[in-house]
N, C-alpha and C positions, 0 to 999 in steps of 0.2 A: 496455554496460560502463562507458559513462562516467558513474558516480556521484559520483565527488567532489563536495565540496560548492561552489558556484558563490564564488567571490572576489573580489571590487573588482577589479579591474586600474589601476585610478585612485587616486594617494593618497586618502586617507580626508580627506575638507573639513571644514574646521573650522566652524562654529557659525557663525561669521557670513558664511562664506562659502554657507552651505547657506540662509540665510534670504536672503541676496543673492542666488540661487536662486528662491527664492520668490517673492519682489518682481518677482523678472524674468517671472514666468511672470504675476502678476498683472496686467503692465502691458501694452497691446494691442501687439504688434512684428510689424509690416506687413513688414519682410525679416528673412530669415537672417542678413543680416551682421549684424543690431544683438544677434544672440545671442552673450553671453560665453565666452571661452575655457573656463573651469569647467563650463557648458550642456554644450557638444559634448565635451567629456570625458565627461560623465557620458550623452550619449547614443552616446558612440561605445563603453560600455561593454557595451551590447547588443548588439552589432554585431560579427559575423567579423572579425578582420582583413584579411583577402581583400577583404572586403565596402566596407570604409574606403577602402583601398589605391583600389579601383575609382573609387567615390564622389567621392571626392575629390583624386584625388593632383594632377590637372592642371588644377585649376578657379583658383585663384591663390596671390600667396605668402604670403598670413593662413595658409591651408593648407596651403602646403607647411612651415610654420613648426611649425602644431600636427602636422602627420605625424611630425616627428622631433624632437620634444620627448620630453624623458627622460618627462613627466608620462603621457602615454599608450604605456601596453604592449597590445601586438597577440594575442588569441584567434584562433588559427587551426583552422580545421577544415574537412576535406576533406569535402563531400557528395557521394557517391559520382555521384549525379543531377544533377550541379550544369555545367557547361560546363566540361569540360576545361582550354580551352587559356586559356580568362580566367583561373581560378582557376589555372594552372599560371605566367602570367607576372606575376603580382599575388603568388604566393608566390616566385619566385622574387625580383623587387623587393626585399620585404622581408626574405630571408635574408639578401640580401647586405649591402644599405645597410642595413636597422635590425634587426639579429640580436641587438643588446641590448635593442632594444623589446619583445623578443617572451618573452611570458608563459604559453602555454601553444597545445601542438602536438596536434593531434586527426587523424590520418591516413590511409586506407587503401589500404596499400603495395602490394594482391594482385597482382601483374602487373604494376606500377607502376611500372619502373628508374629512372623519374628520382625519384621520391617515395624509392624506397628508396633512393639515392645523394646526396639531400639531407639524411638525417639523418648522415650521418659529417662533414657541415660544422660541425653541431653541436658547439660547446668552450667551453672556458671563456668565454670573451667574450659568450658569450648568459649572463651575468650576472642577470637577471631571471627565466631558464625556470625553473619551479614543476610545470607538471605535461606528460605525457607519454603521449599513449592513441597504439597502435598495433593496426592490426588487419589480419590475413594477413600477417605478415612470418616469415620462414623462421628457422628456429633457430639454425641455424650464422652466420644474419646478425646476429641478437638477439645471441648471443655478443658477437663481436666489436665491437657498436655498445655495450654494457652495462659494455665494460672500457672507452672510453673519457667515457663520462659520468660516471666516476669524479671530474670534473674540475668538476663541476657543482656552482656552489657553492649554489642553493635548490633542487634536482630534490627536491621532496617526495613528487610522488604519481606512480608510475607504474601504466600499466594495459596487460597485454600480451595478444590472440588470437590465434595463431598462425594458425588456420585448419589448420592440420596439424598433423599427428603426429610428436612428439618421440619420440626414443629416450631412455632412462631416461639415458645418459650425458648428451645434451644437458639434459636437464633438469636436470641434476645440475651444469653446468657453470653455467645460466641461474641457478640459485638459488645459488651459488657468488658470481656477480658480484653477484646484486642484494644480498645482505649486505654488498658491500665497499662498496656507496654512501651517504656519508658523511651524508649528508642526508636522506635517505627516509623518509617516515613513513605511507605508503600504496601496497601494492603489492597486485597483483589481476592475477591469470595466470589462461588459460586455452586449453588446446593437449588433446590429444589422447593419448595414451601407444603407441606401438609399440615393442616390442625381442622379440627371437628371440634372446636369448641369457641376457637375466636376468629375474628375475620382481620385484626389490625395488630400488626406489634407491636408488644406491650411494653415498650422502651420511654420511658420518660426524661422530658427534657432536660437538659444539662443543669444542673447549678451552678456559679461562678466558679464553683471549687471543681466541678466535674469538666468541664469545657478549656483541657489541658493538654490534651492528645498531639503527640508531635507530626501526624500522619499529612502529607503532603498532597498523595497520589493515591484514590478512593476509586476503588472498581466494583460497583454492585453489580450479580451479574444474576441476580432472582427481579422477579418482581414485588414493585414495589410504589407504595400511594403516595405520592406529596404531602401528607400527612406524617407517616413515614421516614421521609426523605428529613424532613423539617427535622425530627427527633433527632434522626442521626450526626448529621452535621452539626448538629448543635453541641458534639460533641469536639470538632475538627476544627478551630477556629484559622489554623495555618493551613488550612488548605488550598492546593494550588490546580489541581487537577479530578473531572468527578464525570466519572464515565458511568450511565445505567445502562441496563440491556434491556429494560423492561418495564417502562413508568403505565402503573396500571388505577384503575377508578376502584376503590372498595366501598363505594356507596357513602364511604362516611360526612358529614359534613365539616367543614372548613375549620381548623380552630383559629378563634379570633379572639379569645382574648391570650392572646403570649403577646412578649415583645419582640418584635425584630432582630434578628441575629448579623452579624458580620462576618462574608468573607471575604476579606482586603486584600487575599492575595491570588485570592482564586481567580484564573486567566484561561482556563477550556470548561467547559460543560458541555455534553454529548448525550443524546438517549437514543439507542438502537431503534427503540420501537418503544411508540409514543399510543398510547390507547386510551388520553384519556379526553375532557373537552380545554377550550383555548383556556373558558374562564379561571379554571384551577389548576395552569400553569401561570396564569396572570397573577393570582392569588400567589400562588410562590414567591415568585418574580417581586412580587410585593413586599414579603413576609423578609426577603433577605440583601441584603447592604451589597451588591455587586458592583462596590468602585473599580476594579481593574479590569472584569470579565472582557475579554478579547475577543474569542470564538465562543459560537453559540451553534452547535448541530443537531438539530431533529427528523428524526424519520417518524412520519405520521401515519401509523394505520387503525386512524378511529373516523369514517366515515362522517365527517362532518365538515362542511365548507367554509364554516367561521376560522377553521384553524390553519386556512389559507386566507384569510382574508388582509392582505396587504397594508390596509388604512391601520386595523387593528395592531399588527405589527410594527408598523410605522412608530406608533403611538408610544405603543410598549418599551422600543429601543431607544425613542430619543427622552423619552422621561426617567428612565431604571436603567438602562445600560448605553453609559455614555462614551465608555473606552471602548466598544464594540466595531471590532475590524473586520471579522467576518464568520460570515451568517449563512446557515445551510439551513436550508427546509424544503425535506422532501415529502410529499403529499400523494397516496395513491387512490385512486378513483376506478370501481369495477367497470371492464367494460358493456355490459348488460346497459348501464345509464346511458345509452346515447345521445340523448340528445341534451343531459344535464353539464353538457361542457357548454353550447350554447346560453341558455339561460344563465348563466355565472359569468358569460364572458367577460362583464363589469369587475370581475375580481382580476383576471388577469391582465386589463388593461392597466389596474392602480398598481402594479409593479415595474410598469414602465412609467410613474412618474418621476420627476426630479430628486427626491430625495434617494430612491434607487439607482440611480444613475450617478448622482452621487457616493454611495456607498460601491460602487463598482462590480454593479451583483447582474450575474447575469441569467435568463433563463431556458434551462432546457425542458421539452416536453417528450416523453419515452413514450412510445403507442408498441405495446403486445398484445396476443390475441385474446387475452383474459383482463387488460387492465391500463391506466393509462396512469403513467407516473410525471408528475410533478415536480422539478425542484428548481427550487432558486440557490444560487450559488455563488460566492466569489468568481471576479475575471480571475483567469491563469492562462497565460503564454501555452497556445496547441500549438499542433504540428502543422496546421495550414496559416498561423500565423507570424509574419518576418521581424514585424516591431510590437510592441507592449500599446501601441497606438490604435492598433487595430479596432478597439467596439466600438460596436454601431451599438447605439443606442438602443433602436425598437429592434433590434434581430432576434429571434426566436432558434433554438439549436433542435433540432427535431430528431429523434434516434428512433427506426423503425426496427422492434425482437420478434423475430419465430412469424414472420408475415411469411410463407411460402407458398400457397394459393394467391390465385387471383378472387376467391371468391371476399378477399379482406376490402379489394380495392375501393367499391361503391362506402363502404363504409370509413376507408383511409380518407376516400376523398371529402369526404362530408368534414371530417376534422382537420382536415389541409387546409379546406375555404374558410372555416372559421379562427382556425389560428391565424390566417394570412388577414384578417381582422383588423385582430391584436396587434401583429406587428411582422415584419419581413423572417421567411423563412432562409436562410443562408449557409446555415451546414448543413449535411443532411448525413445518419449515417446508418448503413444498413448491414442487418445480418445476411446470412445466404438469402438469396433471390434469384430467381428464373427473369431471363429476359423481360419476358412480355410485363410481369409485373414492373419493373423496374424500370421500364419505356413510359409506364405511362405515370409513375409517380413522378419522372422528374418534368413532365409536363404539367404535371401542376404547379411548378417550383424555377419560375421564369427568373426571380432573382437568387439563384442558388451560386454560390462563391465557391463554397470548396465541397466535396462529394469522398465520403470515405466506404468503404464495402468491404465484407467479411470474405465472401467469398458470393463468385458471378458466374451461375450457370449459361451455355450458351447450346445449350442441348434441343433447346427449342427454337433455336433460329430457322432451322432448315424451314418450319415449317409457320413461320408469320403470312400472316397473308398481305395483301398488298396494301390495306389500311396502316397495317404495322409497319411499316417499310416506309410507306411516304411520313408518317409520324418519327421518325427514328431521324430521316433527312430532316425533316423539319424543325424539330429539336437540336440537331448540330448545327443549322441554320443561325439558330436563335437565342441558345441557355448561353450563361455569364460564368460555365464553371470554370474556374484557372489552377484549381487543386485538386489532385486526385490522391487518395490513398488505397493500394488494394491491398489487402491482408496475407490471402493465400490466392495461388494462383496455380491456373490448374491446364492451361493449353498459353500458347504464345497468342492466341486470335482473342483471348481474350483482351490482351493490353491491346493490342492493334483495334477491337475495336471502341473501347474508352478511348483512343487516340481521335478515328473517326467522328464517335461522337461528340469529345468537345476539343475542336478545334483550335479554341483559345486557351487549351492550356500553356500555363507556365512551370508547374511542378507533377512531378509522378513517381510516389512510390512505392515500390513491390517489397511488402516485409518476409513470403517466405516463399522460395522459388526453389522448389525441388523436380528433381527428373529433366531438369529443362536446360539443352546443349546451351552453356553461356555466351557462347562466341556466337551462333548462328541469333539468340536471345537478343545480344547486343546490336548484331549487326541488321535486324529488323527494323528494331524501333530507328538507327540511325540511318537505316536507308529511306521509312517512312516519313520522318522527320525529312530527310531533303529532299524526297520526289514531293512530297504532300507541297512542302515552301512555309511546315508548320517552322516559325523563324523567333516564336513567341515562347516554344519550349525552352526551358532555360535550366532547369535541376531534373535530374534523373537518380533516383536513390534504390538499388538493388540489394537487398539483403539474402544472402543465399548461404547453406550448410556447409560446403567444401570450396576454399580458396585457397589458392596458394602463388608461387612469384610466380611459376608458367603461364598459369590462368592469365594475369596482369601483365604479361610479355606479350602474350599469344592477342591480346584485347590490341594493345597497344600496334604492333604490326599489324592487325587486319586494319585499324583506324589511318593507320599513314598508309599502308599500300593501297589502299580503295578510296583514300580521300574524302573520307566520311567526316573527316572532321580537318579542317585546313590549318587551323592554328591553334595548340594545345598545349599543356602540357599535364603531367602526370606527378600527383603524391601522394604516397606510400609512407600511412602512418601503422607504427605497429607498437603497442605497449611492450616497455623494456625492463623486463623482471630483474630486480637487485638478490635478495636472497630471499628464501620460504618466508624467512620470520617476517621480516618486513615489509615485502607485499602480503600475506594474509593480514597482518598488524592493519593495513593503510588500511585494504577493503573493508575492515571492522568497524576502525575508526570514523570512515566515509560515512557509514551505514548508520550506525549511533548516531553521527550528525546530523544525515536524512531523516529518521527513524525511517527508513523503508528499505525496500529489497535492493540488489544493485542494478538498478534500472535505467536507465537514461542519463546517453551521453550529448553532446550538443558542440560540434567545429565549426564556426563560423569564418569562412574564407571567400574574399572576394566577393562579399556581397551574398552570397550563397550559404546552406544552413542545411548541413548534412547531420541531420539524428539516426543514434544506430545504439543497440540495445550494447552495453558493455561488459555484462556477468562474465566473464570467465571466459570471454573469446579476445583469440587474437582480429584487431580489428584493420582491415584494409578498407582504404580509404582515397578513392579515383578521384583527383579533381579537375574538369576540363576547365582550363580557361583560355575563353577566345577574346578576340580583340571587338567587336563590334556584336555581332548576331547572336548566338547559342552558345549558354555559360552550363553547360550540365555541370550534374555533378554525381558520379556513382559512387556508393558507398556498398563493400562485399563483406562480409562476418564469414570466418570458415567455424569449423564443429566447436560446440562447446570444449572448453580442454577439461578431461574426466577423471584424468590424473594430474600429479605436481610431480613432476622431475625434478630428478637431482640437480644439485649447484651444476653441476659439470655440463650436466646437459644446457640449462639453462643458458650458460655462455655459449655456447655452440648455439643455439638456435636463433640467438640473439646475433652473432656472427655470421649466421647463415640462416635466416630466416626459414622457415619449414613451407 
């Protein structure tokens, strides 16, 4: 739950205090004491409070000095795994003597009397607290800690898990208090719902005086009715962000006599899981002023085909949300109904009309053995595409999960013919699969472009019979695939024969290649590539656990001695670490920017577009470039690195790469 975005705790340094920094780092400092006050700020800023406290409190008085300096504010957070009774007298320490240092509390109260009887020491006087994650703390307790943090003069973000089930009144009390908090601009609940006595939350609409709430960033994460939902917001007029987990039907009927509410600034709205019909999110949708909303995400699991229905959606976005950039809706459908994909095929065709194609939405359809998933989605630049140019208008993306019998096939193929309909199949992307299934799905799939696979059993080759075999030639014959992606790969005969069967490839890559001799690996594919005369291959992207300069020496000699490759040349990219602080600092900052994990890197050279996962590995990076025929291009990741070495080392490795 704890997402907020990660914050300085240390004033923000100024320019030349941050190059004083640098200097420091550049000159060789045989002890810790010669590290400057600003240094251990900025490395105590990754570091628990707790963890500080430990570290350092009783070592001498340079550091008892910087312990309770206003400049450093204390992160605390309880790991549940973590030693008790240290971490219990390390936080008690610092509530008492430096309760204004402390900048942000991470807790888990479940069973926990003295943790839960720490937080009512909590007042005004913690001056600096900013944010507030709590997890298993009882409701009637939340109350009463929630009226007085009234008094909290930066409480921005709170995050609350009850671990239990609230009664609709506690709830009703808890969102009561968190509106009166003067400060707040991020709050994110998530409890449970129990009451035997009423079915709807008994929270009443805002009055002009009530509808003053500074909260920005709204995370429900109970269920909860449109009816509901209406009350709430109606308290949040600055809201910019409203994530549910859980939009549910309580039978009640619509209110319609209120007035419409505004939120002006609100730009995401999101529901995990959507249960209830179109019409009474259309009634929402109605009920509230959505001039800025941007993104609009639903996942649909309430068995009903109207809340796919394209025209109706149509409607709804271009009358009520008219800043609407992008729209996700996904839609599941059991697999038991087979033949109800047919009969509705009229709903899937109205998403390939012009106002969608307009909107840049594209769709994919997911076939598992239990179900078939639905979603329309913003275009976004993949891995088998070179330019942003790339959609095709009617292309259909097909993802096949958990199909490993052939007994799924008679029924794959029934929903192949009918999507092929609607509109061209083109990607296609599969989990593990056994040959024989795999031969015959992609004969149903004459205009298929790029082909990506999890993993490719060939355990069953020996024994194809001679239908299988002339189908296999035949299909190499014939398919359009020019992109391949294999995931995991588990013998060399497996790329060789994705090579055989699509001959017109131009891209191929293996994301994790283990147990497999590299050099004999390479020298495969590049002997195939010139005996086959495939002169159309053009990228080659290898991601493998263990690289290093030999591996890339040893590549490089076998390619000029054997003349496997006539005109080349070779580059050798590798991330070049400045100091601890400042690459952990970037990768932080990267990631806040993305919000997302550190995923995906992108080098475009020579025409060529080598993606390679970047988390914490040193990355190599092979570029062949020829002059006319085969432009490959290999890309090698060695081990995650597991540790951070010291400065020292750091320039040595840099010096001499590993």
């Amino acid at each position: 739950m704890d997402n907020v975005k990660r914050k300085s705790s240390v004033n923000h340094l100024s320019k030349e205090t941050a190059k004083k920094l640098r200097n420091e780092f550049d000159r060789s400092i045989t002890s810790i004491e010669n590290l400057s006050n600003e240094c251990f700020y900025e490395i105590f800023d990754y570091l628990d409070g707790c963890q500080i406290y430990e570290a350092f409190s009783n070592l001498n008085y340079r550091f008892h000095q910087l312990l309770n300096s206003s400049s450093l504010l204390f992160k605390i957070k309880h790991v549940y795994s973590s030693s008790e009774e240290i971490f219990r007298n390390n936080y008690e320490q610092i509530i008492v003597h430096n309760r204004c240092q402390i900048y942000s509390i991470n807790l888990w109260t479940m069973k926990n009397i003295f943790l839960t009887m720490t937080l009512f020491i909590i007042n005004s006087s913690c001056d600096h607290l900013e944010s507030i994650v709590l997890f298993g703390i009882e409701s009637d307790i939340l109350c009463r800690l929630l009226t007085q943090y009234t008094c909290l003069p930066r409480l921005f973000s709170l995050n609350i898990d009850t671990k239990f089930s609230s009664t609709l009144d506690e709830l009703t009390n808890i969102y009561q208090s968190i509106f009166a908090l003067p400060k707040l601009k991020s709050f994110e609940l998530e409890t449970k719902i129990f009451d035997d006595s009423q079915s709807i939350l008994p929270l009443s609409i805002a009055t002009n005086q009530q509808c003053c709430s500074s909260i920005k960033r709204l995370y429900i994460h109970h269920s909860v009715s449109f009816n509901e939902l209406f009350a709430i917001i109606s308290y949040t007029p600055k809201l910019y962000r409203l994530k549910l987990s859980n939009a549910s039907d309580n039978g009640k009927q619509y209110i319609e006599n209120v007035l419409p509410i505004s939120l002006l600034n609100l730009i995401h709205f999101s529901i995990d899981r959507y249960e209830t019909s179109f019409d009474k999110f259309q009634w929402f949708i109605k009920k509230i002023f959505f001039c800025k909303l941007k993104v609009l995400y639903l996942n649909i699991e309430y068995e009903d085909m109207t809340c796919f229905d394209a025209h109706r959606w149509e409607q709804l976005i271009q009358q009520y949300l008219p800043q609407l950039k992008k729209f996700y809706l996904t839609y599941y459908e059991p697999i038991q109904y087979e033949y109800k994909i047919i009969n509705n095929s009229g709903q899937l065709n109205q998403f390939f009309s012009s106002f969608w194609i307009e909107q840049q939405s594209i769709m994919e359809i997911e076939i598992h053995n239990k179900h078939i998933k639905y979603v329309i989605r913003p275009y976004r630049k993949l891995w088998y595409e070179y330019t942003p140019s790339y959609i095709i208008n009617s292309s259909v993306q097909l993802i096949l999960r958990n199909v490993h019998s052939d007994e799924y096939v008679p029924l794959l193929k029934s929903y192949i013919d009918h999507i092929l309909t609607v509109g061209q199949i083109c990607h296609l992307e599969i989990s593990e699969i056994s040959i024989n299934t795999f031969i015959q799905i992609i004969n149903l799939l004459p205009k298929l472009d790029s082909l990506k696979i999890s993993s490719l059993s060939l355990k069953q080759s020996k024994f194809l019979s001679i239908n299988e075999t002339e189908l296999i030639n035949l299909i190499s014959n014939k398919n359009q695939i020019i992109k391949v992606n294999l995931e995991k790969i588990g013998n060399i005969d497996e790329v060789c024969f994705l090579l055989e069967l699509c001959p017109r490839m131009t891209y191929l890559k293996v994301d994790f290649i283990n147990n497999i001799n590299m050099k004999l690996f390479v020298r495969i594919i590049l002997l195939k590539i010139k005996t086959k005369c495939n002169y159309q291959l053009r990228s080659l992207c290898f991601c493998i656990q263990a690289a290093d300069d030999q591996m890339i020496k040893t590549l490089q000699t076998m390619i000029s001695f054997e003349k496997l490759l006539l005109d080349y040349t070779i580059k050798h990219f590798q991330p070049r670490w400045t100091s601890l602080v400042t690459a952990v600092q970037q990768q932080i900052v990267n990631q806040q920017e993305r919000r997302t994990p550190f995923w995906s890197s992108i080098t475009q050279t020579n025409g060529t577009i080598t993606m390679f996962n970047s988390s914490q590995r040193r990355i190599y990076t092979i570029i062949f470039c020829l002059s006319s025929t085969i432009l490959p291009t290999i890309t090698i990741n060695d081990e995650l690195i597991n540790k951070i070495h010291t400065r020292e080392h750091e320039e040595n490795d840099v010096r001499h790469p590993a």
